[in-house]
N, C-alpha and C positions, 0 to 999 in steps of 0.2 A: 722892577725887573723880575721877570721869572727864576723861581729862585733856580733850577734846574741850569737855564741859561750863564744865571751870579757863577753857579759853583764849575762847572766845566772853564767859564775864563779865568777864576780866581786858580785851577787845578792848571791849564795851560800856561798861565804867567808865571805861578812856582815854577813848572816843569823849566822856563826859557832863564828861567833864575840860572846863577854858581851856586849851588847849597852849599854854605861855609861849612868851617871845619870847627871842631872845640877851639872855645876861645885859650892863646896859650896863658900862661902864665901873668906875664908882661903886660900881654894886652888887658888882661881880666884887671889887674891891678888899678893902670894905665886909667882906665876907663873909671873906678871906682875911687880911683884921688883925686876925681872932679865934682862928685858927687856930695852932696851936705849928709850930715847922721841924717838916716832916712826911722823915721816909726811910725805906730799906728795901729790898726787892729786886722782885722779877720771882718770884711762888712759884710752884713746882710741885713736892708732895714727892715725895721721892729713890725714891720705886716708883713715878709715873705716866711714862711715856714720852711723854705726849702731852694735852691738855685732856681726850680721850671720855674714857680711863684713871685720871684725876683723879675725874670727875663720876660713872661709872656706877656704879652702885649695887654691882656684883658686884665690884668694885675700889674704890670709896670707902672710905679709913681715915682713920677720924679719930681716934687713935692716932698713926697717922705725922704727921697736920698738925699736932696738940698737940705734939709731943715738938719738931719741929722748929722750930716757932713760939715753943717756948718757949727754945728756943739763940737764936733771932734778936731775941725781947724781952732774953735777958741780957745783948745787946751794944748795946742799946740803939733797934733799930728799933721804928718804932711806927705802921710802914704797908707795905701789900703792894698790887703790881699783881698782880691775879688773873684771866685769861683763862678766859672761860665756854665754852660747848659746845652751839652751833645744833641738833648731831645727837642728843646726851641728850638735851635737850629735848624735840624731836620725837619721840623714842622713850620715854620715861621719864615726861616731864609733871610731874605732882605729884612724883614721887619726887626728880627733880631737883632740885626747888624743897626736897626735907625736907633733902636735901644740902649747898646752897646757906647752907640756913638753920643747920644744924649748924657748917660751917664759920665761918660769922658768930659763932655762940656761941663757938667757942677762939677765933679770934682775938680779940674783944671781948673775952674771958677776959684772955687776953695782952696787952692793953691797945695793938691792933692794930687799925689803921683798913685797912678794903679799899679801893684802886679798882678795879671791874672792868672788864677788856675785853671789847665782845659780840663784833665780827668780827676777823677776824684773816687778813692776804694772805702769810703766809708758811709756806716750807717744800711739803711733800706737798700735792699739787693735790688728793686726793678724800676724806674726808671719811667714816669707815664703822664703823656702830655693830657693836659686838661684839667678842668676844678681839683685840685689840691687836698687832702685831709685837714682834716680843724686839728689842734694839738692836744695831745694827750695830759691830763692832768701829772701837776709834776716832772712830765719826762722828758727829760733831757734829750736836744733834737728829735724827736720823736718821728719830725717828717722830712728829715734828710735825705737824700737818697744818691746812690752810687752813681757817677756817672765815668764810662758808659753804662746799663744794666751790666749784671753781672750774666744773662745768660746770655748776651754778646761777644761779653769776654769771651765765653767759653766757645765763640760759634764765629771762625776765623773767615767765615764766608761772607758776614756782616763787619771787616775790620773794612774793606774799601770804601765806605761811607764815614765810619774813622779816619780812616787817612783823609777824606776830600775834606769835613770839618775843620780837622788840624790846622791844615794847608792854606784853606779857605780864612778861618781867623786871623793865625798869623801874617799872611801874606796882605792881609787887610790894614794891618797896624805896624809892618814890621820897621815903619821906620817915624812912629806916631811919638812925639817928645812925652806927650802923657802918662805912656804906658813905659812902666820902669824896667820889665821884664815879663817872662815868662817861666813859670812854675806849671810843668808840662804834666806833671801826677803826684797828687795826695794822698800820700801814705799809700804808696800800694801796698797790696798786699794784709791791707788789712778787712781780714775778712772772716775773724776767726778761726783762723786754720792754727794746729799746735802739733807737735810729734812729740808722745811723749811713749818713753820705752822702744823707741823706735818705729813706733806705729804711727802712720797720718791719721791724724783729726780733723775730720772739715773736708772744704771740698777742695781737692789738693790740683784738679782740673783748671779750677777758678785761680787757684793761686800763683800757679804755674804759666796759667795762660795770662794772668795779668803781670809777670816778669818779662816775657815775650812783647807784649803787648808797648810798656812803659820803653823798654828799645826801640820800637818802631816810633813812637812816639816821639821818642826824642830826634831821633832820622827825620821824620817827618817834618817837626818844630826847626830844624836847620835848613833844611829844602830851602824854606821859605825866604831864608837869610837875611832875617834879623836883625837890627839893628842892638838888638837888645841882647841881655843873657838870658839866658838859658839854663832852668835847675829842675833838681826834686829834690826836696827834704827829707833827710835819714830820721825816724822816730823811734828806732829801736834797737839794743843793746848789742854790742856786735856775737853774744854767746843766745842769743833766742834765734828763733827758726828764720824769724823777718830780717833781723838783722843779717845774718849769713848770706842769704839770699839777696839781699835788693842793698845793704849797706854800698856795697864796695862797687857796685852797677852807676847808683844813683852818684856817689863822687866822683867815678871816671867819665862820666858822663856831659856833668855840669859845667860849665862858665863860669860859674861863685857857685859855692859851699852854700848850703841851706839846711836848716834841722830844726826840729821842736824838742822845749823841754821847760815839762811841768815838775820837775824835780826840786825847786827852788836855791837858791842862791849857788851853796856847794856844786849842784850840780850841775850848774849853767855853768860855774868858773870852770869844772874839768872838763866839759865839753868844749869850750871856748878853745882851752890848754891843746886839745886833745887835734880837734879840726886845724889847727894854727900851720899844722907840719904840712897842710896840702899848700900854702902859700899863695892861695887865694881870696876874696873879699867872703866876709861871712854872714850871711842874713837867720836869724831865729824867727822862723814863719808864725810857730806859735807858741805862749806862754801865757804865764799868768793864770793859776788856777787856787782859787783862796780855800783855806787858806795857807799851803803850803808855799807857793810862787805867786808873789804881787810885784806891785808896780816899783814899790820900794823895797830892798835897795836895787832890784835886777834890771830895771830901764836905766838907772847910773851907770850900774857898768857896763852894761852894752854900750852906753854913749861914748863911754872914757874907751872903750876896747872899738870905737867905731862898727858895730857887730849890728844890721839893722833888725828894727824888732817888732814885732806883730803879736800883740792878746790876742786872745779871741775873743772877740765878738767886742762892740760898740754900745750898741741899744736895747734893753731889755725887750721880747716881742715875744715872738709866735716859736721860734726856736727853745725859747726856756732853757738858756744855757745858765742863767742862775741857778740851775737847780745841780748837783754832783752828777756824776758819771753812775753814781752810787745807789741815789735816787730809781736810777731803771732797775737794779735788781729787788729793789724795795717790791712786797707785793700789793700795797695798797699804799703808797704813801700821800700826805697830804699838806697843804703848804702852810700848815704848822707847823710842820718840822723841820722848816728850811731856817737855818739860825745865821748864814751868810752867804751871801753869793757866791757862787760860782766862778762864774766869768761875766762880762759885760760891766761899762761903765757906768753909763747912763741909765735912767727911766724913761718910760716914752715921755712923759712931760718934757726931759732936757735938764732935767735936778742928776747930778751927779751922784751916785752911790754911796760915795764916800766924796765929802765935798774936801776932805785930807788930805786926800787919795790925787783927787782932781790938778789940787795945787801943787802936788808936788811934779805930776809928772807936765803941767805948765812950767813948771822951775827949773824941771830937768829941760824940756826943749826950748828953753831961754838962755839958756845958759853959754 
């Protein structure tokens, strides 16, 4: 089908929708005392370098997603955060959607519940369909990229192709048993913007406009009414500029509670503590960063606190998230220097990283 034709029916069937409301309390709970401890990782297989590389047709393998999905069902996961693609879409349409839907089939296969991300504020500002960058020696995500571009954020003339995306996905899946949820934006706001002395640092247009932005979004991801919930993850301290700003947005907002933290154990229990008083269901989208925050002891207590929980990343590849955060401010580093992983499981063979590592968190989802 035309993808022009897809998106005007998939934009009038939202429209003929009731757009629900926040899910209350009760029902959020309600709906999550049905549900098994849900974990698993942050996927993106070990040949995409980036979400477009993932989704586009000329690079989509689903071969690499089965093979590697099925090393992450054998250690026991049984759910994936899976980051979508504003600019496939745009470019692709339907074809997108026949990708989207195949990926659903192996994981469903693999007895793998998805949540998807739509937008995403991190990493590479723009945003560009077509052959992909190789990755840079060392550097950590190197070819991530924002989605939507960040000068879209900035240019509200371009959000009505925003909203019909939205609309268009959700309204696609919104009652699809596969899909666990929706996580409508990652980290916004993260875009290196800082105020310090009182002065903005960065571009505070971008930052601003992606708090605006993340509202509609959420508006939009309810239109569709959902069968699912509805989040964004908090990833930062409620006394920093993010925090102020998008902390207290993203909880009124949400269906269940979502946040990342690479703080390790201490810091997972007082967040845990901390989220507890909204009295909601609580997913940690991401963790695990070595070697301050592993797999042991913090996938235990998430399972004992029911709290669902997402590493990042899967499969060592083209991302190079083995490598620190650290690594990119390095001016020349080399993978000598790399003395432990980062994040990721796996190697692309399917040898676990730490084969320790591996069993324990099989023993945790056994248990």
């Amino acid at each position: 089908m035309n993808r022009t034709i897809f998106a005007i029916i998939a934009v009038l069937t939202v429209t003929a929708l009731s757009a629900r409301e926040k899910w209350s309390e009760e029902k959020a709970n309600s709906w999550y005392a049905s549900q098994p401890f849900y974990a698993g990782a942050n996927f993106i297989p070990s040949n995409a370098i980036n979400q477009i590389e993932m989704w586009s047709s000329d690079t989509f393998s689903p071969e690499t997603i089965d093979r590697e999905l099925g090393w992450a069902a054998a250690i026991g996961f049984n759910s994936m955060r899976v980051f979508l693609s504003d600019v496939v879409w745009a470019n692709e349409g339907e074809r997108f959607f026949k990708n989207v839907d195949k990926y659903l089939e192996i994981a469903d296969r693999r007895g793998i519940k998805t949540l998807f991300v739509i937008f995403d504020s991190c990493w590479n500002p723009e945003s560009a369909y077509g052959k992909q960058p190789e990755p840079k020696l060392c550097r950590h995500n190197s070819g991530w990229v924002k989605s939507p571009s960040l000068s879209i954020v900035k240019d509200k003339s371009k959000w009505g192709k925003l909203e019909e995306y939205v609309k268009a996905v959700v309204s696609r899946y919104r009652d699809d048993p596969r899909v666990l949820g929706w996580d409508v934006y990652n980290e916004p706001g993260n875009i290196g913007f800082t105020v310090i002395d009182g002065n903005e640092k960065g571009d505070a247009a971008a930052f601003y406009g992606t708090k605006e932005l993340l509202k509609k979004t959420f508006e939009w991801a309810r239109s569709a009414n959902p069968s699912q919930p509805i989040t964004s993850g908090e990833y930062s301290s409620e006394t920093s500029t993010v925090g102020k700003v998008f902390n207290a947005l993203q909880r009124s907002e949400s269906d269940i509670i979502s946040f990342h933290c690479y703080g390790g154990k201490k810091h997972l229990k007082t967040i845990i503590s901390k989220l507890r008083r909204y009295n909601r269901p609580l997913f940690c989208t991401e963790f695990m960063a070595r070697p301050g925050s592993r797999f042991d002891p913090e996938l235990g207590m998430m399972k004992k606190e029911k709290v669902a929980a997402y590493c990042w990343g899967l499969v060592s590849g083209k991302t190079q998230t083995i490598y620190s955060w650290k690594f990119n401010k390095m001016e020349n580093p080399t993978p000598d220097m790399l003395k432990i992983w980062f994040h990721d499981v796996f190697f692309e063979s399917g040898v676990p990283y730490s084969k320790k590592e591996a069993e324990y968190i099989k023993k945790t989802m056994g248990e």
